[in-house]
N, C-alpha and C positions, 0 to 999 in steps of 0.2 A: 316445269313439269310437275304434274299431281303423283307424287310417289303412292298414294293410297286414293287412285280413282274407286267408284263406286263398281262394279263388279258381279256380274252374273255367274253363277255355277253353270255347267251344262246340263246339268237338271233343273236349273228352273225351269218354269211354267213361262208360257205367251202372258196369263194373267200376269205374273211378276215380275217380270219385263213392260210391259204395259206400265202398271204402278209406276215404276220407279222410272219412266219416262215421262209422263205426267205429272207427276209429285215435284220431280225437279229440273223438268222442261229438256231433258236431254236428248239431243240428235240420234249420238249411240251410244252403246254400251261395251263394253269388252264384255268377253264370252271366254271364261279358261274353266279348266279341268280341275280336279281336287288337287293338283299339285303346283295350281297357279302357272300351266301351261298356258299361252295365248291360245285360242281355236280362233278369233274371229266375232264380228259385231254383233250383236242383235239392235234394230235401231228404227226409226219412223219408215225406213222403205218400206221394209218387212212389214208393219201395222198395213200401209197403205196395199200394198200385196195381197194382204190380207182381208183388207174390206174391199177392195174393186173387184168389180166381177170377171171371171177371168178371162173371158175374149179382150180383155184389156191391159192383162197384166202378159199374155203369153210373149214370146219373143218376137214374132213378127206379128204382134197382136193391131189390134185398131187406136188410132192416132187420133180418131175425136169419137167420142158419144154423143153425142147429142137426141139420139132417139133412146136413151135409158133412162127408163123415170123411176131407179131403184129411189126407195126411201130412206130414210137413217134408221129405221126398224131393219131393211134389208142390210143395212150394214153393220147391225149391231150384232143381227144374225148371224153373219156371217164371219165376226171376230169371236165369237159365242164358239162357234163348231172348234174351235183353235186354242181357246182359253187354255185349255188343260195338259196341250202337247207341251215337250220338252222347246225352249228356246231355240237349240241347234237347227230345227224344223226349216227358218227361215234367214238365221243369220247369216250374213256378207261374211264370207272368207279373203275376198280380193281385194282387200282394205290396204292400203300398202302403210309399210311399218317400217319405224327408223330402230337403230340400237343406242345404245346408250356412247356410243364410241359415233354415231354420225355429226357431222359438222354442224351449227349452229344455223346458218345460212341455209345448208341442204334442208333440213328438218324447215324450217320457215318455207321455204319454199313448196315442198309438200303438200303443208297446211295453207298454203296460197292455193295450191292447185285441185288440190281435193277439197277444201272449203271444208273438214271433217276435222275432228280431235285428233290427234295420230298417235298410236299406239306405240309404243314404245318399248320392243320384245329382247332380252338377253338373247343372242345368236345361239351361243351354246347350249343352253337349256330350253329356249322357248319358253323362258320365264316372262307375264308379264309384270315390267319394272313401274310404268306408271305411263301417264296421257300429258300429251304436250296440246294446250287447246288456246285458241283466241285471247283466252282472258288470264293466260299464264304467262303469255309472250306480253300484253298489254300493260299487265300487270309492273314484270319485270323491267320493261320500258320505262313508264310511267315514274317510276319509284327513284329514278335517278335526280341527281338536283340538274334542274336545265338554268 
């Protein structure tokens, strides 16, 4: 586990969410409060969300485009309108989260199934403690004498 993942306020900005997924190639981000509550990701769905047009992104929206010849102006556009809102706007709350007390195998599994970092919340406080991701498990692995 990353005891100090990289970390969103809920005031940031789409722009500084953006950044700091680009900068450092991140899936998602944790999203907590001034008191280091967890609320929830902000992460590449959201960007994508964000630039597809939206008969595309609705819930029982359209399953192929092929007649949309939006341009990457049209979609730069359209991440432009968003720059400025707060983070919370689009981030994933349904992220499922282990505690620091779940089992080693449980939490792998998770991160098997979700393909996503997993967050890692205090129950009692809604503290977030840190992100358990691919390259921590790997890591740890790894590091053993084989």
């Amino acid at each position: 586990m990353d005891p100090n993942p990289t970390v969103l306020k809920a005031t940031a900005t789409v722009r500084q969410g953006v950044q700091l997924i680009l900068e450092h190639r991140y899936r998602n981000i944790p999203v907590v409060d001034d008191q280091g509550r967890y609320l929830g990701v902000f992460g590449v769905g959201c960007l994508l969300r964000l630039i597809l047009p939206k008969a595309v992104v609705l819930e029982h929206g359209l399953n192929s485009v092929p007649f949309v010849t939006d341009t990457l102006e049209d979609l730069r556009r359209r991440l432009a309108e968003a720059e400025d809102k707060p983070v919370t706007m689009c981030m994933s709350v349904d992220i499922t989260v282990v505690s620091p007390e779940t089992e080693l195998v449980e939490t792998l599994l998770i991160l098997y199934k979700t393909r996503n970092s997993v967050p890692v919340v205090e129950k009692r406080t809604g503290r977030l403690m840190g992100m358990v991701s691919y390259f921590d498990v790997g890591e740890k692995v790894m590091a053993q004498d084989l």
